[in-house]
CHARMM-style PDB file with segment names, atoms N, HN, CA, C and O in Angstrom:
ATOM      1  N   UNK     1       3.575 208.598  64.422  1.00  0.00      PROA
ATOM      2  CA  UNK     1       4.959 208.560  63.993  1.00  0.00      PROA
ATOM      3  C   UNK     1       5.557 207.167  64.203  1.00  0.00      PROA
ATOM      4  O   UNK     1       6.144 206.568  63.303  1.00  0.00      PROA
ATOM      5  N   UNK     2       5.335 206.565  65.733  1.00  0.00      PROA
ATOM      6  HN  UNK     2       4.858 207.052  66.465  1.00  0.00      PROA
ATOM      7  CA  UNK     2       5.970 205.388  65.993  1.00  0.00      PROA
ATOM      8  C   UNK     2       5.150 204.191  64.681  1.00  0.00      PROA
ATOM      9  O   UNK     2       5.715 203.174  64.278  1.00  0.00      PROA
ATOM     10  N   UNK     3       3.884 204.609  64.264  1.00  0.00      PROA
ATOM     11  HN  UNK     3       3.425 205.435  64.591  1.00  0.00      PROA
ATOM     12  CA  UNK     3       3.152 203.180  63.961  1.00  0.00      PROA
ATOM     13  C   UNK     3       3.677 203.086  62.474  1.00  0.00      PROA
ATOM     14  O   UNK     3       3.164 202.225  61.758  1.00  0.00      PROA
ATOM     15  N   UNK     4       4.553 203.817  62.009  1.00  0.00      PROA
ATOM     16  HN  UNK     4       4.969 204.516  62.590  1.00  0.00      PROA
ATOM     17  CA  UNK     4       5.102 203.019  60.749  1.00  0.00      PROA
ATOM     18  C   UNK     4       6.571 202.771  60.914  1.00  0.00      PROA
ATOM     19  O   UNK     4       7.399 202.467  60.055  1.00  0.00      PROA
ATOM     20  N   UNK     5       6.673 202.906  61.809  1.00  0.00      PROA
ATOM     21  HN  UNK     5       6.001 203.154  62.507  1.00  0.00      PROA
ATOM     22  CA  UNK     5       8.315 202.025  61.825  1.00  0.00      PROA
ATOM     23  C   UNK     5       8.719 200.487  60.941  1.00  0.00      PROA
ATOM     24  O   UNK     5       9.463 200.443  59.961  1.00  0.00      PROA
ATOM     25  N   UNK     6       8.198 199.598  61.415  1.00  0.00      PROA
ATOM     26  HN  UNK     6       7.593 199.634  62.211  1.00  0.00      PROA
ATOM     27  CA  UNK     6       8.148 198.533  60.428  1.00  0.00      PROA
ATOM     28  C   UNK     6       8.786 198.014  60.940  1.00  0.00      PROA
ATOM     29  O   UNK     6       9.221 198.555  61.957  1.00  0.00      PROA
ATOM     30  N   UNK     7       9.216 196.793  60.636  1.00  0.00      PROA
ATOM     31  HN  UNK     7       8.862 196.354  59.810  1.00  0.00      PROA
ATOM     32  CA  UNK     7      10.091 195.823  60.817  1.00  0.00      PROA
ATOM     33  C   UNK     7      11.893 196.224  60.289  1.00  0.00      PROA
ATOM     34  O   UNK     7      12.888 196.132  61.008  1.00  0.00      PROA
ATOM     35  N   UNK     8      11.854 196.527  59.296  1.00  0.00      PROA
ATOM     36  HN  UNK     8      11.046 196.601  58.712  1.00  0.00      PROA
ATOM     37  CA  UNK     8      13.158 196.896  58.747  1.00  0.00      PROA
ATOM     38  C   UNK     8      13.757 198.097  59.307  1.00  0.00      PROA
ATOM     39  O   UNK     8      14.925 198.443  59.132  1.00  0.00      PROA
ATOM     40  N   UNK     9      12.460 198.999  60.319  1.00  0.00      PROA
ATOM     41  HN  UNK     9      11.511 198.717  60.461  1.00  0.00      PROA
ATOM     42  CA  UNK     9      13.256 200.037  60.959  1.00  0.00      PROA
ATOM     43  C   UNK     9      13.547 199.490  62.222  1.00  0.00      PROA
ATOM     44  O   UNK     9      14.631 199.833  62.695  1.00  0.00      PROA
ATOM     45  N   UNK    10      12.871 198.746  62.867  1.00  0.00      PROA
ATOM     46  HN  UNK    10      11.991 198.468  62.482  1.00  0.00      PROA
ATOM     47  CA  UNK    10      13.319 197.948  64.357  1.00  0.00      PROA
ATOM     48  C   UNK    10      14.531 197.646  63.736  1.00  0.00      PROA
ATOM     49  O   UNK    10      15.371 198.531  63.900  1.00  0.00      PROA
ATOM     50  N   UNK    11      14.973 196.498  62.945  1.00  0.00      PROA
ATOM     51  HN  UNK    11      14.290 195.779  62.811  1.00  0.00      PROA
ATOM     52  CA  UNK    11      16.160 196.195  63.364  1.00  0.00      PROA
ATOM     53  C   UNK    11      17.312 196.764  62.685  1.00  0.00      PROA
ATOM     54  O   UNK    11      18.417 196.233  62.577  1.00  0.00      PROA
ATOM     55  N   UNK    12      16.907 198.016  62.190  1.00  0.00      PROA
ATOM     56  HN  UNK    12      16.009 198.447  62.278  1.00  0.00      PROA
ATOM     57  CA  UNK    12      17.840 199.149  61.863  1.00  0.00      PROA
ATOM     58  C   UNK    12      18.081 200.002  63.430  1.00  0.00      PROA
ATOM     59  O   UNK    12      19.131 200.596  63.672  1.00  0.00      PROA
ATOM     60  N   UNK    13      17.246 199.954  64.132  1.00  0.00      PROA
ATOM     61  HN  UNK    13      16.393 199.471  63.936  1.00  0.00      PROA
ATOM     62  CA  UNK    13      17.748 200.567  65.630  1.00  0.00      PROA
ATOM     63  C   UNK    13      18.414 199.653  65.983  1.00  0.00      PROA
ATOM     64  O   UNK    13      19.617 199.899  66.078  1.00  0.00      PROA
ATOM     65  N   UNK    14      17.923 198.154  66.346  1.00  0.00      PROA
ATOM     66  HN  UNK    14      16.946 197.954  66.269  1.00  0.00      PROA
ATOM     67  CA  UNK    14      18.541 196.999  67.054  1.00  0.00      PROA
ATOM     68  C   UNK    14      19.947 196.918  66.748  1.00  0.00      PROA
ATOM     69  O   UNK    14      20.781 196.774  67.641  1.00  0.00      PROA
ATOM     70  N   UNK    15      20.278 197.012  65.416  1.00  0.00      PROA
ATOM     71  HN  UNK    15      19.601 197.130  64.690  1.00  0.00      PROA
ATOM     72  CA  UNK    15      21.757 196.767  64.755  1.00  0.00      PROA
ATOM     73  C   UNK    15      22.479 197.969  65.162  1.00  0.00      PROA
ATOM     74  O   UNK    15      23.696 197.813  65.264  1.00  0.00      PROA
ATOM     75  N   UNK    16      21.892 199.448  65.487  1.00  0.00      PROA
ATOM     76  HN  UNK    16      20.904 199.575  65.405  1.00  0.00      PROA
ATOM     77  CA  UNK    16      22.498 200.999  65.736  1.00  0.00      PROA
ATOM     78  C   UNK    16      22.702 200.411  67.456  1.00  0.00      PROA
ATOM     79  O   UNK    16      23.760 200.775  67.968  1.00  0.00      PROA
ATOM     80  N   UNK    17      21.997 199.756  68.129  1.00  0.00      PROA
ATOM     81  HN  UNK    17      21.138 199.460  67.713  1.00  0.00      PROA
ATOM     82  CA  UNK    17      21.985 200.072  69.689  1.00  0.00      PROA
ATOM     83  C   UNK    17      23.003 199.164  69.750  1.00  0.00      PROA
ATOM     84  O   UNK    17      23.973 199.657  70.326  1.00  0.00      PROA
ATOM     85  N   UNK    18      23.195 197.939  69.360  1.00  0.00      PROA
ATOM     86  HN  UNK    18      22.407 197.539  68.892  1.00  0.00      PROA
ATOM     87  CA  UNK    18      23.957 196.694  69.201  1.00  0.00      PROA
ATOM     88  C   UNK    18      25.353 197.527  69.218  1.00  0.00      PROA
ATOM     89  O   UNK    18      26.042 197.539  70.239  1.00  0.00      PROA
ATOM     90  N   UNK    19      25.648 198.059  68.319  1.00  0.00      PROA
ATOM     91  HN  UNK    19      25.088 198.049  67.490  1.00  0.00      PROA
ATOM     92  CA  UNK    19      26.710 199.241  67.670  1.00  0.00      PROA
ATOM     93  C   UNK    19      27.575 199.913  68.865  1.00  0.00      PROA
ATOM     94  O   UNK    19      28.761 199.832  69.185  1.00  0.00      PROA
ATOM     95  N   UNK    20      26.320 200.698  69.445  1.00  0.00      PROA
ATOM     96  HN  UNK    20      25.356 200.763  69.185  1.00  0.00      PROA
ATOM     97  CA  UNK    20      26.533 201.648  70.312  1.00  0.00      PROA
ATOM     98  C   UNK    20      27.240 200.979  71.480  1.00  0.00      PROA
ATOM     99  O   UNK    20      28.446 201.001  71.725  1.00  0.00      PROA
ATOM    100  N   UNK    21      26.214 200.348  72.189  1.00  0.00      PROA
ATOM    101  HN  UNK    21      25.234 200.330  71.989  1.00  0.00      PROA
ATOM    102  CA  UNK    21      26.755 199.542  73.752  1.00  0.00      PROA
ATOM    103  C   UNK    21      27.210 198.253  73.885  1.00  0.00      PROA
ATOM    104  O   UNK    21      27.629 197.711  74.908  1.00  0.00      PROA
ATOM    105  N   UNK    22      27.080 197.724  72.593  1.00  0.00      PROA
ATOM    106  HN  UNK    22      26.739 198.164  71.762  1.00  0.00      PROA
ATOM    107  CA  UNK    22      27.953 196.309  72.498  1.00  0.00      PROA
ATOM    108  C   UNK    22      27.188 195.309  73.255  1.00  0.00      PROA
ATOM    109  O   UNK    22      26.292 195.669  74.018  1.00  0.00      PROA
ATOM    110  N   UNK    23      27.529 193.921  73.064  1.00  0.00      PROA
ATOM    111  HN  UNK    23      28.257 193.629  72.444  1.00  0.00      PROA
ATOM    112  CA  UNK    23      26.674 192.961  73.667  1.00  0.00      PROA
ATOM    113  C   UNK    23      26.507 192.464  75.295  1.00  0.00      PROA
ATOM    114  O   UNK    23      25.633 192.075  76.070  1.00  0.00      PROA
ATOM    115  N   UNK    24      27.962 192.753  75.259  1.00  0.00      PROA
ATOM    116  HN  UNK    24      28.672 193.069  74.630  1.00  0.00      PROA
ATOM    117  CA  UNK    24      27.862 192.919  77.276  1.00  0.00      PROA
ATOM    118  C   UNK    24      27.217 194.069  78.196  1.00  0.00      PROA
ATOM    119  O   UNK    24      26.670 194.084  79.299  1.00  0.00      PROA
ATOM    120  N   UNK    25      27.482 194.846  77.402  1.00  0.00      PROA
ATOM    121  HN  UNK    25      27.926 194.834  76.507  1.00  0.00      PROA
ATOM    122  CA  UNK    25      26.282 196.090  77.866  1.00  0.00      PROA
ATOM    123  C   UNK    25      24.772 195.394  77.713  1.00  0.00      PROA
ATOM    124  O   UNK    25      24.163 194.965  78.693  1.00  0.00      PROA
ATOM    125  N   UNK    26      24.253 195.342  76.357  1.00  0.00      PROA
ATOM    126  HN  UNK    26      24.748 195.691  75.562  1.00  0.00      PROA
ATOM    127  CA  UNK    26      23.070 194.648  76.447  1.00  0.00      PROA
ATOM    128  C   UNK    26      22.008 193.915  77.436  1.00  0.00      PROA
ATOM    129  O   UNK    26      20.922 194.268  77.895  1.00  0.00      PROA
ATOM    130  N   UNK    27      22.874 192.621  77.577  1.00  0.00      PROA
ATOM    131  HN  UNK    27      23.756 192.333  77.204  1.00  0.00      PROA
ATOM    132  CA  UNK    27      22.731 191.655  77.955  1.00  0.00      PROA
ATOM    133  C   UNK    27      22.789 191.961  79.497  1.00  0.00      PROA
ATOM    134  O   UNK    27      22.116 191.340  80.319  1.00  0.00      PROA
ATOM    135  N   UNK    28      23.336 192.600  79.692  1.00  0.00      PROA
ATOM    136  HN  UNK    28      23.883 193.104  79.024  1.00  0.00      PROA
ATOM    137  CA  UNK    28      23.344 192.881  81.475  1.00  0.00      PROA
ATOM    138  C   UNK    28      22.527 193.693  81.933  1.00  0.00      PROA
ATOM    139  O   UNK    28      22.116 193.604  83.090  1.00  0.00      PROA
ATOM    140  N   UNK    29      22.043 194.889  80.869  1.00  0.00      PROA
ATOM    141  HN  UNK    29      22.376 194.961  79.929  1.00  0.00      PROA
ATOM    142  CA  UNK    29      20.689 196.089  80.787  1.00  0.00      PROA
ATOM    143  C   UNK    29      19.550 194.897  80.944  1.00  0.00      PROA
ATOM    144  O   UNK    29      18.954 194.650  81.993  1.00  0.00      PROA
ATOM    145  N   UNK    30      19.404 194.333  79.907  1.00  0.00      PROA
ATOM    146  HN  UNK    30      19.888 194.534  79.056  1.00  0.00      PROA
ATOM    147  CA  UNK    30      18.481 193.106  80.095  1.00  0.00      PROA
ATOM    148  C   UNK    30      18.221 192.423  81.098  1.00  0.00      PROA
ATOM    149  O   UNK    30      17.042 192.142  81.314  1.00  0.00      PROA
ATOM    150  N   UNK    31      19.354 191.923  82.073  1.00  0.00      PROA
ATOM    151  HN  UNK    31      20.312 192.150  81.898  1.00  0.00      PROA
ATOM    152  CA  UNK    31      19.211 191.453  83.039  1.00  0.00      PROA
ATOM    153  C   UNK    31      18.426 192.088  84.410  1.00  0.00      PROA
ATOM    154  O   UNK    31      17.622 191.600  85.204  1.00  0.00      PROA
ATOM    155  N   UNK    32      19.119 193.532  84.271  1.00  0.00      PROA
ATOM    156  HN  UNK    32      19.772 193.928  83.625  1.00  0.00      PROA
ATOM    157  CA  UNK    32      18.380 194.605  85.212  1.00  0.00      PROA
ATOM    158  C   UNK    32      16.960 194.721  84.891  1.00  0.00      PROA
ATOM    159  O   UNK    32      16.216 194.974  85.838  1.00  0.00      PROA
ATOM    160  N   UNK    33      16.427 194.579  83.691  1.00  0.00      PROA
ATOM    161  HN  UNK    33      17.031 194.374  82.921  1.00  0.00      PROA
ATOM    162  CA  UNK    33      15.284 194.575  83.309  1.00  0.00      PROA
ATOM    163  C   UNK    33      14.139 193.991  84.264  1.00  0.00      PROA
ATOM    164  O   UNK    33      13.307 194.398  85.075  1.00  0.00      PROA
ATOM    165  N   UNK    34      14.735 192.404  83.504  1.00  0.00      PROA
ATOM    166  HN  UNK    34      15.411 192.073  82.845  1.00  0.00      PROA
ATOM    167  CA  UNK    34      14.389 191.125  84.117  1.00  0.00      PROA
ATOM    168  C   UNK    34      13.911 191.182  85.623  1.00  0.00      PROA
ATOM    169  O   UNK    34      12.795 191.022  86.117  1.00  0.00      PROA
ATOM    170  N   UNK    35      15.223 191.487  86.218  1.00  0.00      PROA
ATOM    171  HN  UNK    35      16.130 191.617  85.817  1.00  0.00      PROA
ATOM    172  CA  UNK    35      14.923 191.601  87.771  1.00  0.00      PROA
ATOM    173  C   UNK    35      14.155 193.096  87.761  1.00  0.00      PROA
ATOM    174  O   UNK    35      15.017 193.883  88.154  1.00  0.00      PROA
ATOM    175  N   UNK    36      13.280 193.620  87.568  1.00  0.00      PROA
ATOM    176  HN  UNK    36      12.580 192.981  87.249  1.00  0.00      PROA
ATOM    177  CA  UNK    36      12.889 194.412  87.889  1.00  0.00      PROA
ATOM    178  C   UNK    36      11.466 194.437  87.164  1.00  0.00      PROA
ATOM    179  O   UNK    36      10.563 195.216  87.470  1.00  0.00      PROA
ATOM    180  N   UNK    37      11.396 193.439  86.125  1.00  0.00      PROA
ATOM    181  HN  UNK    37      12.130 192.806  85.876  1.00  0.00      PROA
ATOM    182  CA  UNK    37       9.925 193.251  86.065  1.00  0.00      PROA
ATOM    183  C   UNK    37       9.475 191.915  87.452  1.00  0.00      PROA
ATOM    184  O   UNK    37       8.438 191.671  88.069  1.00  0.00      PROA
ATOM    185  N   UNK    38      10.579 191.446  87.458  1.00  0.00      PROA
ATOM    186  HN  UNK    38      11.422 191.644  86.957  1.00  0.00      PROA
ATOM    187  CA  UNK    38      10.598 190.299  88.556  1.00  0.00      PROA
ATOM    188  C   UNK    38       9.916 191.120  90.124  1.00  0.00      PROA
ATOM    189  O   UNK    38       8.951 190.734  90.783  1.00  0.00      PROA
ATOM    190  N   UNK    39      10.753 192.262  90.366  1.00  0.00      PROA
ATOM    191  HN  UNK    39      11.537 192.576  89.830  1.00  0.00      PROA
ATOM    192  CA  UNK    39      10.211 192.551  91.631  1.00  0.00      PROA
ATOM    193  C   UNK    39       9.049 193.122  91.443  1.00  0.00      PROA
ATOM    194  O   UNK    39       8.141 192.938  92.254  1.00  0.00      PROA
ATOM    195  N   UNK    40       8.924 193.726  90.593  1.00  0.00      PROA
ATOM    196  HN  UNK    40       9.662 193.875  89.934  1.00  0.00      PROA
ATOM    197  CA  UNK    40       7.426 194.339  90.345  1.00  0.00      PROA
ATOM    198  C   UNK    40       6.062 193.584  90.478  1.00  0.00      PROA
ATOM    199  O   UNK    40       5.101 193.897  91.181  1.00  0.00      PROA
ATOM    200  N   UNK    41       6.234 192.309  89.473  1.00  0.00      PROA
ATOM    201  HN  UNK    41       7.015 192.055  88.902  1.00  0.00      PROA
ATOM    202  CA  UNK    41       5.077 191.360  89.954  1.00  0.00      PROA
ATOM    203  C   UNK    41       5.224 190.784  91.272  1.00  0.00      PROA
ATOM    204  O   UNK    41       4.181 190.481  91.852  1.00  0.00      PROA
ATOM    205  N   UNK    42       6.266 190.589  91.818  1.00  0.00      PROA
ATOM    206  HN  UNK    42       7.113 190.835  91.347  1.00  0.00      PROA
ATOM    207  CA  UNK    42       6.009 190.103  93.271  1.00  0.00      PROA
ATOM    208  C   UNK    42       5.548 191.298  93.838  1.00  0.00      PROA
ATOM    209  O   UNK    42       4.719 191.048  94.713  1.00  0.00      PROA
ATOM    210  N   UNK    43       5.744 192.437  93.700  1.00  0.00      PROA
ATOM    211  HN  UNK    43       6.418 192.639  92.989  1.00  0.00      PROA
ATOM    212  CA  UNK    43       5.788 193.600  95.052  1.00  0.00      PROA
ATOM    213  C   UNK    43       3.421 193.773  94.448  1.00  0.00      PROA
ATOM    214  O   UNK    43       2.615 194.038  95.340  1.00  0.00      PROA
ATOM    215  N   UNK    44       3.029 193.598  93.259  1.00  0.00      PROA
ATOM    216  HN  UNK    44       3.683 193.383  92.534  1.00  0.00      PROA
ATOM    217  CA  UNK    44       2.042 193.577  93.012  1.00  0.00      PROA
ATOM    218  C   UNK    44       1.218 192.253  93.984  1.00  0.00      PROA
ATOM    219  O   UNK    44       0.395 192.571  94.843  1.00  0.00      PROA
ATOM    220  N   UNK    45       1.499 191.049  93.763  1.00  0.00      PROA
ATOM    221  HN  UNK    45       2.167 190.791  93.065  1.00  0.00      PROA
ATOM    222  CA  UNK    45       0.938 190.051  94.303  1.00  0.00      PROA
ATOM    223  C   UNK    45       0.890 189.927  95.671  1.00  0.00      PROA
ATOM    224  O   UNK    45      -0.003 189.364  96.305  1.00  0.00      PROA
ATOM    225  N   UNK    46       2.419 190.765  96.361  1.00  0.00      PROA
ATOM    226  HN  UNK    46       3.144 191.222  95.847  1.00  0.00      PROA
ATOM    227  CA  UNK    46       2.278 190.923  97.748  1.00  0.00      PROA
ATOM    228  C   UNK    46       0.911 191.696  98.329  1.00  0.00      PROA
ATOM    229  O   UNK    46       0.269 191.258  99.283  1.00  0.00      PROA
ATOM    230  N   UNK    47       0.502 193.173  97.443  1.00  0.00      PROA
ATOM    231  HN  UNK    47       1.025 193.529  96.668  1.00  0.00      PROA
ATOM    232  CA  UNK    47      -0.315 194.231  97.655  1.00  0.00      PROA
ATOM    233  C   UNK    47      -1.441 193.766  97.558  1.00  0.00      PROA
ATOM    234  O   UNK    47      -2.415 194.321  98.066  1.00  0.00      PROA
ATOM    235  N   UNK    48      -1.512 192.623  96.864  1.00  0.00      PROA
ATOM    236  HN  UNK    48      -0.721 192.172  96.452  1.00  0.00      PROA
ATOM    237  CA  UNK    48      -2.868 192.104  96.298  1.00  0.00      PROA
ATOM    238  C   UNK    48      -3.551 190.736  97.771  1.00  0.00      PROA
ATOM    239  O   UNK    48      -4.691 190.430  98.123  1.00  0.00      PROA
ATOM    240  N   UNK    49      -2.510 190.390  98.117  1.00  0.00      PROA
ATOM    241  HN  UNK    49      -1.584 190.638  97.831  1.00  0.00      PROA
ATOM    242  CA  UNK    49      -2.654 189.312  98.970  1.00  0.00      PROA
ATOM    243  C   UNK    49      -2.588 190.200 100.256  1.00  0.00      PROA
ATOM    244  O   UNK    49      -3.385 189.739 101.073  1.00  0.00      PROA
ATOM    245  N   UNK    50      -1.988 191.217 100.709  1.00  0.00      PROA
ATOM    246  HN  UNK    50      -1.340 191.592 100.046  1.00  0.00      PROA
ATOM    247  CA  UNK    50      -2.225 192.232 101.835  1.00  0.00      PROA
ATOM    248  C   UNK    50      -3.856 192.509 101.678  1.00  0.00      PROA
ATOM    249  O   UNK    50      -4.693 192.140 102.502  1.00  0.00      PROA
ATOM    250  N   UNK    51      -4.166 193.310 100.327  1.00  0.00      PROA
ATOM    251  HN  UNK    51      -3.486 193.610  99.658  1.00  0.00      PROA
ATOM    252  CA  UNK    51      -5.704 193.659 100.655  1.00  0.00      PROA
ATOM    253  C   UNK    51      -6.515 192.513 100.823  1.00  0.00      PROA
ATOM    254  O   UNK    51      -7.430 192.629 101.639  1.00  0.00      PROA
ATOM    255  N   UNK    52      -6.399 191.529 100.290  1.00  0.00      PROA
ATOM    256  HN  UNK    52      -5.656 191.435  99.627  1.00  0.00      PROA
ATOM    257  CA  UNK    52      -7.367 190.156 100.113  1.00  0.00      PROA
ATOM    258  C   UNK    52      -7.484 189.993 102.277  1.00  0.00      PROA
ATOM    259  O   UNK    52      -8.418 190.372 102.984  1.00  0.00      PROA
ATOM    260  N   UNK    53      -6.548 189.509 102.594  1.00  0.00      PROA
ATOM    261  HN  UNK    53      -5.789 189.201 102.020  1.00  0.00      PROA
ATOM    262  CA  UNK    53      -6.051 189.254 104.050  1.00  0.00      PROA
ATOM    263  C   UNK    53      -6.283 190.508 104.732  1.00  0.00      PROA
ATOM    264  O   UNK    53      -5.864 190.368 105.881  1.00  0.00      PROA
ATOM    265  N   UNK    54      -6.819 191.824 104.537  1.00  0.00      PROA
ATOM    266  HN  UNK    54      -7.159 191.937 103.603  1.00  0.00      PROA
ATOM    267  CA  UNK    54      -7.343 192.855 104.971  1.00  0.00      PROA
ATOM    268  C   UNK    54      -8.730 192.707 105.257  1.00  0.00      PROA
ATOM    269  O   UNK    54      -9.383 192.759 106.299  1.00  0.00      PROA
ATOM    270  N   UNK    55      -9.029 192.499 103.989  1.00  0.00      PROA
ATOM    271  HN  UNK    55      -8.500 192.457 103.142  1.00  0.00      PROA
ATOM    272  CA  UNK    55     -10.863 192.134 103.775  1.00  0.00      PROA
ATOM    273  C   UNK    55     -11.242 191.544 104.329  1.00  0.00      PROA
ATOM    274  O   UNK    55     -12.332 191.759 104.858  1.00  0.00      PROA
ATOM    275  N   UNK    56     -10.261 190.024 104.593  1.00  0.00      PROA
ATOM    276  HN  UNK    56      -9.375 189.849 104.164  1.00  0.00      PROA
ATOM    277  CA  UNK    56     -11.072 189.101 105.252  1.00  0.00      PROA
ATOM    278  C   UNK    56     -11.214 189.219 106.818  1.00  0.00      PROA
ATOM    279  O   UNK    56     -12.133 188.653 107.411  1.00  0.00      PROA
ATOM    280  N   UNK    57     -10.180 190.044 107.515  1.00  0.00      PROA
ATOM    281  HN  UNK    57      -9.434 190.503 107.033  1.00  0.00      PROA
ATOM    282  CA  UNK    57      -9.885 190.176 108.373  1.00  0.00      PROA
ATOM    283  C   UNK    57     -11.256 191.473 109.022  1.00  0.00      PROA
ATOM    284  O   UNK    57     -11.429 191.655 110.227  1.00  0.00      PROA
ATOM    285  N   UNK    58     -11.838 192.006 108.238  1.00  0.00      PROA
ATOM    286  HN  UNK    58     -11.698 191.858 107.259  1.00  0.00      PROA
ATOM    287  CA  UNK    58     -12.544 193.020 108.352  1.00  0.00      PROA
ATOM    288  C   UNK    58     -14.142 192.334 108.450  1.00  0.00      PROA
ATOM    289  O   UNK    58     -14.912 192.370 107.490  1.00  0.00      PROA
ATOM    290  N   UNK    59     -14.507 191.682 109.832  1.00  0.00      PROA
ATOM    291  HN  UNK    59     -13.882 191.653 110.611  1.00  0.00      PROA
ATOM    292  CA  UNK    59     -15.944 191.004 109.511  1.00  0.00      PROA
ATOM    293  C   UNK    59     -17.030 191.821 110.241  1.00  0.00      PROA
ATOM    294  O   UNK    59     -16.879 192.429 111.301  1.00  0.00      PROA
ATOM    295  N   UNK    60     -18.085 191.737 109.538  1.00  0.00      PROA
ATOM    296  HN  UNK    60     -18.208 191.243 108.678  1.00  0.00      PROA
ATOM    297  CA  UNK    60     -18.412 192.650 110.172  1.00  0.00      PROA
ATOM    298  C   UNK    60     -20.244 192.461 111.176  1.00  0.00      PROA
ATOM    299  O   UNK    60     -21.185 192.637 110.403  1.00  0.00      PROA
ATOM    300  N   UNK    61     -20.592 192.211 112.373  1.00  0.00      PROA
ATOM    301  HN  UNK    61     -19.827 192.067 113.002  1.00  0.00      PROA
ATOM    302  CA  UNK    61     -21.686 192.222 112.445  1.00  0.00      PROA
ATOM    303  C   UNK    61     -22.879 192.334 111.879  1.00  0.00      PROA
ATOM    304  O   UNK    61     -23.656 193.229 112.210  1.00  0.00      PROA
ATOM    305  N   UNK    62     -23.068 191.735 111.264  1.00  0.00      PROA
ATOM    306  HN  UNK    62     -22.437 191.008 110.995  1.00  0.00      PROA
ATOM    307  CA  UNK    62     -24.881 192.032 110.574  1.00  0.00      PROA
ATOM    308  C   UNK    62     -25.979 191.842 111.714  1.00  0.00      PROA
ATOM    309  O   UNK    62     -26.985 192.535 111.864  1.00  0.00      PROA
ATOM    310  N   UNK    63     -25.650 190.961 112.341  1.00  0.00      PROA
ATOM    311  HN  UNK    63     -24.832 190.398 112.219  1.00  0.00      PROA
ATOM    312  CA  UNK    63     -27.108 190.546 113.198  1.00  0.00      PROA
ATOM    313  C   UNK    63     -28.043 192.406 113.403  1.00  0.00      PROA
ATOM    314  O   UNK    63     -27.724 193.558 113.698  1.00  0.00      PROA
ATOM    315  N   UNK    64     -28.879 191.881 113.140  1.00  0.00      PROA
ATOM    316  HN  UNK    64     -29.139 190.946 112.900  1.00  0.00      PROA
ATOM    317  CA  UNK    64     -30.112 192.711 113.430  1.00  0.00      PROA
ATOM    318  C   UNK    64     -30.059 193.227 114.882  1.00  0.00      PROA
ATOM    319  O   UNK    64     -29.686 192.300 115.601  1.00  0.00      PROA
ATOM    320  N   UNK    65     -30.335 194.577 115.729  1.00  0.00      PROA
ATOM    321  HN  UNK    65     -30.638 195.330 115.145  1.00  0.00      PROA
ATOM    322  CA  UNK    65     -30.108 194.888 116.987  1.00  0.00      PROA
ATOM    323  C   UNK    65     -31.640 194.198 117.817  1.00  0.00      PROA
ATOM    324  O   UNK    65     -31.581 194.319 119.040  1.00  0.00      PROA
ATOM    325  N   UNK    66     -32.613 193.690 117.423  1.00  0.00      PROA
ATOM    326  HN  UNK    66     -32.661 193.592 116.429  1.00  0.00      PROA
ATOM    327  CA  UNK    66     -33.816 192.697 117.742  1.00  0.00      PROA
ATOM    328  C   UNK    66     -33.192 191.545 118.510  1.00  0.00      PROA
ATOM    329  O   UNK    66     -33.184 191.161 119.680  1.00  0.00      PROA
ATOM    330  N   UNK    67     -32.544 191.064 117.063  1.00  0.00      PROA
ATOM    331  HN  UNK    67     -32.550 191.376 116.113  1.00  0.00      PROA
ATOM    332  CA  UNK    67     -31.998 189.702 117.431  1.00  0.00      PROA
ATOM    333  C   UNK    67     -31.016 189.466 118.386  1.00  0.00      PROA
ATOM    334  O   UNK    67     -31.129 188.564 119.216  1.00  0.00      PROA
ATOM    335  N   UNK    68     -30.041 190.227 118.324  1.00  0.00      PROA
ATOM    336  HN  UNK    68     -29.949 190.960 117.650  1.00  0.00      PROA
ATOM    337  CA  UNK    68     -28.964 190.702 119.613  1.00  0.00      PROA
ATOM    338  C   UNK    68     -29.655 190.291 121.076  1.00  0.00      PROA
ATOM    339  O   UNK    68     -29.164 189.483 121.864  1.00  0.00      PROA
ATOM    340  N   UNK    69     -31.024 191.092 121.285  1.00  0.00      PROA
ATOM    341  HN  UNK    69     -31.423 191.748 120.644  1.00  0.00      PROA
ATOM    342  CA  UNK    69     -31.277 191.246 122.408  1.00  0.00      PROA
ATOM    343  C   UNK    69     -31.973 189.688 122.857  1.00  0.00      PROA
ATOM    344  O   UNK    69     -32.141 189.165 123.959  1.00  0.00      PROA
ATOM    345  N   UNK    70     -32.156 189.418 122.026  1.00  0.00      PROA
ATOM    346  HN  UNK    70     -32.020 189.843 121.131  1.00  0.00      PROA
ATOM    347  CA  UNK    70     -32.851 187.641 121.786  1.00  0.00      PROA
ATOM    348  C   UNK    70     -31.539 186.430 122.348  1.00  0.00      PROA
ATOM    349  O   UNK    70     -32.092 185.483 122.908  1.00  0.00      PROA
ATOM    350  N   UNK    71     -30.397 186.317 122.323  1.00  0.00      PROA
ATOM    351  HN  UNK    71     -29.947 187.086 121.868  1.00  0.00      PROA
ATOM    352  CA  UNK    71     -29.359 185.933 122.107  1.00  0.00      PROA
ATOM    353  C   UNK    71     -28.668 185.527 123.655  1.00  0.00      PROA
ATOM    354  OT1 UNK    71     -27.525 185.076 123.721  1.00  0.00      PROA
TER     355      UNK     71
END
């Protein structure tokens, strides 16, 4: 349904939403947007740099229990 919209139907909504909430509405929805794709990639890169700094933090003995006693 959505994949024939077209171009001439986008900005037949764009011009209806424009209509509806006016441009200061818009523009400030937008803004909330913004900041909120904003926190999202940070709150991602934080999660990502927590596990990285997890991993590394996680070392783990290999030596052989032979070699141990050698040592």
């Amino acid at each position: 349904m959505l994949n024939n919209i077209g171009l001439p139907g986008l900005l037949l909504i764009a011009v209806v939403v424009l209509v509806l909430f006016g441009r200061g509405k818009i523009s400030s929805l937008m803004g909330e947007v913004g900041k909120g794709i904003t926190a999202f990639k940070k709150g991602v890169n934080d999660g990502t740099k927590e596990l990285e700094d997890d991993a590394a933090q996680v070392v783990k003995d290999v030596t052989p229990e032979a070699d141990k006693d050698k040592a």
